[in-house]
Backbone bond lengths (Angstrom), bond angles and torsions (degrees), N, CA, C in turn:
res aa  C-N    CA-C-N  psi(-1)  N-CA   C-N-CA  omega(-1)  CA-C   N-CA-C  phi
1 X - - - 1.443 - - 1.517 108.95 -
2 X 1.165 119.04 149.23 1.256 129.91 -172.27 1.571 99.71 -125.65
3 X 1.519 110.47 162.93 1.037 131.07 174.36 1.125 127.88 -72.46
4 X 1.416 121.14 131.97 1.695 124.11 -163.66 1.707 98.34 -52.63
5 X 1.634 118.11 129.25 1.521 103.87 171.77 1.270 104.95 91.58
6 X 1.661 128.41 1.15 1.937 92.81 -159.29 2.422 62.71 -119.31
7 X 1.718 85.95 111.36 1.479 86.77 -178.75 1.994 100.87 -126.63
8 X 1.369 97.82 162.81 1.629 90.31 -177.24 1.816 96.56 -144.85
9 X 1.728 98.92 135.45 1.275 79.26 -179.34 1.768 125.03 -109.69
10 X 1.084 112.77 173.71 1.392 98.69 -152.80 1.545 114.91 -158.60
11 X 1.438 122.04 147.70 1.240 115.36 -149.68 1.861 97.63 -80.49
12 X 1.124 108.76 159.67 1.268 124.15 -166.86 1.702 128.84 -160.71
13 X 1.134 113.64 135.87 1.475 106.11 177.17 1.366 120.16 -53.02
14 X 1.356 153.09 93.49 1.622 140.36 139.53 1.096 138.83 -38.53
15 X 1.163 110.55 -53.50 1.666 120.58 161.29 1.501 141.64 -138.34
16 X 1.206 115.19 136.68 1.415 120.92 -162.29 1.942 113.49 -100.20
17 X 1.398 92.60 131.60 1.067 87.10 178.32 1.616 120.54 -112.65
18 X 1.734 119.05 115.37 1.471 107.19 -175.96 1.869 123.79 -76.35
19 X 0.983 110.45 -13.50 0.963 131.43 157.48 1.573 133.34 -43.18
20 X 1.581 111.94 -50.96 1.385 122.57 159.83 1.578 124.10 -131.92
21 X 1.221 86.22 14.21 1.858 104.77 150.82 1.467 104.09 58.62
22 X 1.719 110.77 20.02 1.742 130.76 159.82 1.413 130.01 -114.03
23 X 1.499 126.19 126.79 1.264 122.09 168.83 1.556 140.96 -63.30
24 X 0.872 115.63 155.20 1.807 113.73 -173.61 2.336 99.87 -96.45
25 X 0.554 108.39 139.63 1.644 107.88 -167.01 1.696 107.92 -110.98
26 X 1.019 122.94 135.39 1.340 122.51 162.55 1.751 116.00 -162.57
27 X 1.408 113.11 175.54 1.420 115.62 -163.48 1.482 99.54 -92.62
28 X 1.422 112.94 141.13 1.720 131.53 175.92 1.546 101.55 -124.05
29 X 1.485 110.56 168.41 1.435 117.18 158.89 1.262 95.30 -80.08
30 X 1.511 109.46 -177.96 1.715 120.04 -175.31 1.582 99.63 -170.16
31 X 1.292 127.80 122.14 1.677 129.65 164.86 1.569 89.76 -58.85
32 X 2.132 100.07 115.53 1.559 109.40 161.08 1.520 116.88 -22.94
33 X 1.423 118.20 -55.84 1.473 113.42 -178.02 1.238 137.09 -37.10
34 X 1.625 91.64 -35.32 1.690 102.37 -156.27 1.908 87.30 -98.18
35 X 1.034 136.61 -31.51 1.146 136.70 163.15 1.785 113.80 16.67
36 X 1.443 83.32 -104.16 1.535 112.23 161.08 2.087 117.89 -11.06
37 X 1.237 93.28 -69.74 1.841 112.18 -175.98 2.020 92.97 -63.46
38 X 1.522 110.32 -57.61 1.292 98.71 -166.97 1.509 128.66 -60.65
39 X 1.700 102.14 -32.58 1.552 102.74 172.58 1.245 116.43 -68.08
40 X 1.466 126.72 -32.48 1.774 123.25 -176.15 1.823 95.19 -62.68
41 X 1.240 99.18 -37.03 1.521 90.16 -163.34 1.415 120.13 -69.28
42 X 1.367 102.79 -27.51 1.887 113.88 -174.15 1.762 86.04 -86.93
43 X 1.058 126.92 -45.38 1.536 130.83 -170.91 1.586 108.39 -50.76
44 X 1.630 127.29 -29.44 1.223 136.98 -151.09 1.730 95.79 -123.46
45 X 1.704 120.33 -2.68 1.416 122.71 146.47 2.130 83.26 109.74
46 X 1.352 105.29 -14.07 1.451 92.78 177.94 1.634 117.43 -73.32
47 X 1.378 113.19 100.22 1.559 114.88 -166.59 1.501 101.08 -54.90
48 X 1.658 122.75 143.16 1.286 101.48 133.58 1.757 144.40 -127.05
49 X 0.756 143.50 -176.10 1.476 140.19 -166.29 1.294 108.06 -90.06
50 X 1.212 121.46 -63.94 1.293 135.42 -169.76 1.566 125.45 -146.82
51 X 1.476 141.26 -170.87 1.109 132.07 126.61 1.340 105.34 -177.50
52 X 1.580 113.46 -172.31 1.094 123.33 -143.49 1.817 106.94 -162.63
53 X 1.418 137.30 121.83 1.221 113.40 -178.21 1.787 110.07 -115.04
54 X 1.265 96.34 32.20 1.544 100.27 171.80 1.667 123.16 80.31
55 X 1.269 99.63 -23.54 1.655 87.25 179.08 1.186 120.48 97.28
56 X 1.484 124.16 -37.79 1.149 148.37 -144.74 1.838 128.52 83.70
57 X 1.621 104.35 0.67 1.198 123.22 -163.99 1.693 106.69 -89.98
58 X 1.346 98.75 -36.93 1.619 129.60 174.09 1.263 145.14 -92.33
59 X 1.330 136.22 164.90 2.042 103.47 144.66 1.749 99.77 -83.79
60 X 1.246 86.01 169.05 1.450 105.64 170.53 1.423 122.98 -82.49
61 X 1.331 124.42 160.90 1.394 109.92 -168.11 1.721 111.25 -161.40
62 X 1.504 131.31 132.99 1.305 117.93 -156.12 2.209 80.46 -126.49
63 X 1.142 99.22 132.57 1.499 88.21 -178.31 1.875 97.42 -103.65
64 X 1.077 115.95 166.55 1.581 113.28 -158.54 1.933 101.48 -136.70
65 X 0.924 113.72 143.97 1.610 128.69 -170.88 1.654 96.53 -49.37
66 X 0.836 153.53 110.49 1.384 139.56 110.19 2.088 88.97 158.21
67 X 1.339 109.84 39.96 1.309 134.97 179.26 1.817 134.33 46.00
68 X 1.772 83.12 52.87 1.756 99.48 177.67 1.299 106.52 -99.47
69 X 1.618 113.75 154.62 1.514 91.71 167.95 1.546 98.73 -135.52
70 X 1.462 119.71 147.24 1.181 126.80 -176.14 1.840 111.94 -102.27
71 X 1.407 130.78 104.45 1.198 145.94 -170.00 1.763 104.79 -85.40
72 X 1.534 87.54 113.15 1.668 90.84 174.16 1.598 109.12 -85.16
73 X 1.159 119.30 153.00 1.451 112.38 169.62 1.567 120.56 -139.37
74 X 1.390 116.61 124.33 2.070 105.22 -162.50 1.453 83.35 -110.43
75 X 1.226 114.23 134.23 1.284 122.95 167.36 1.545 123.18 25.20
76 X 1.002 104.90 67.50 1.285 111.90 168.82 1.634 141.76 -66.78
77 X 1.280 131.84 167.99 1.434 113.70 175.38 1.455 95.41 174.19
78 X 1.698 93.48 121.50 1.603 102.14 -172.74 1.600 109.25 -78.13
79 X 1.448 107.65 167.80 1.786 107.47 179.93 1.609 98.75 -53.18
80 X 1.165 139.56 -3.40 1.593 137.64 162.61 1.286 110.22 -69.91
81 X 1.178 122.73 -43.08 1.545 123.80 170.23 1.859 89.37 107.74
82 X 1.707 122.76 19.27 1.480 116.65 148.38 1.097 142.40 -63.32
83 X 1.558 134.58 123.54 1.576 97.23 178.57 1.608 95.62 -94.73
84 X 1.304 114.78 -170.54 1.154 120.55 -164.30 1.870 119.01 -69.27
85 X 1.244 91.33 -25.44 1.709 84.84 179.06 1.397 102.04 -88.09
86 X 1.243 140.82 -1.86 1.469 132.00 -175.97 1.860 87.66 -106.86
87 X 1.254 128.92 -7.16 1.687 104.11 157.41 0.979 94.47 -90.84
88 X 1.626 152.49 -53.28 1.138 126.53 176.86 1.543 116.46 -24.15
89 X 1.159 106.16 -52.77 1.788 100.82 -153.53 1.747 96.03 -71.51
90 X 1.431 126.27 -29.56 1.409 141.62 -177.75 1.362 107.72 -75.28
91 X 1.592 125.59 6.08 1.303 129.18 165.22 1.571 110.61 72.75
92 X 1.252 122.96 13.85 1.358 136.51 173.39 1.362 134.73 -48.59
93 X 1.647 148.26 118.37 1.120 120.26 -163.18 1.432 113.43 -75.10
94 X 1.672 129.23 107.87 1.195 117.89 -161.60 1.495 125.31 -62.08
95 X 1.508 118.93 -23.97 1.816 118.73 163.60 1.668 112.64 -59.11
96 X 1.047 110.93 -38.01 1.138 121.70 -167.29 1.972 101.94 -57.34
97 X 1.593 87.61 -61.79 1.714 107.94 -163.08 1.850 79.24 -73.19
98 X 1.003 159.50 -100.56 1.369 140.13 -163.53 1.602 122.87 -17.85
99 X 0.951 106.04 -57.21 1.351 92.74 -167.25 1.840 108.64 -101.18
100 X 1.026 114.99 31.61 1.821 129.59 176.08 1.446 97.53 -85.91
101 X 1.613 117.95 -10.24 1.842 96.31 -171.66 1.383 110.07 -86.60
């Protein structure tokens, strides 16, 4: 999590073209945090749309070109007091147990 405001901006895909199977690039703000995750991801051809790392209020969330979204999660722990790899191991449906808080 990053600090409310501490933003950096940074080059990024805008628009995609299916046609010649290349993006159009331009500069966005970006929460410092998410920095890091978004360049590997545009760097590795996975476009993304947007994102967001919650604030600490939220999970975080990177939405991805052609309408996936990738859910960050920092230490989590459901009103059960699970974190996420012990519902994994409890056979839990993990969308479900994420987003129940």
């Amino acid at each position: 999590m990053c600090n409310p405001g501490s933003n950096e901006i940074v080059r990024v895909p805008i628009k995609f073209s299916f046609a010649t199977g290349k993006a159009k690039w331009g500069k966005r703000n970006i929460d410092s945090c998410m920095v890091p995750i978004i360049k590997a991801l545009n760097k590795g051809g996975i476009y993304t749309n947007g994102c967001c790392c919650g604030h600490g209020e939220k999970h975080g969330a990177v939405e991805l070109w052609g309408g996936g979204v990738l859910v960050i999660v920092n230490s989590f722990r459901s009103e059960e007091g699970l974190s996420v790899e012990e519902a994994e191991l409890a056979g839990k449906n993990l969308t479900e147990f994420l987003w129940s808080k």
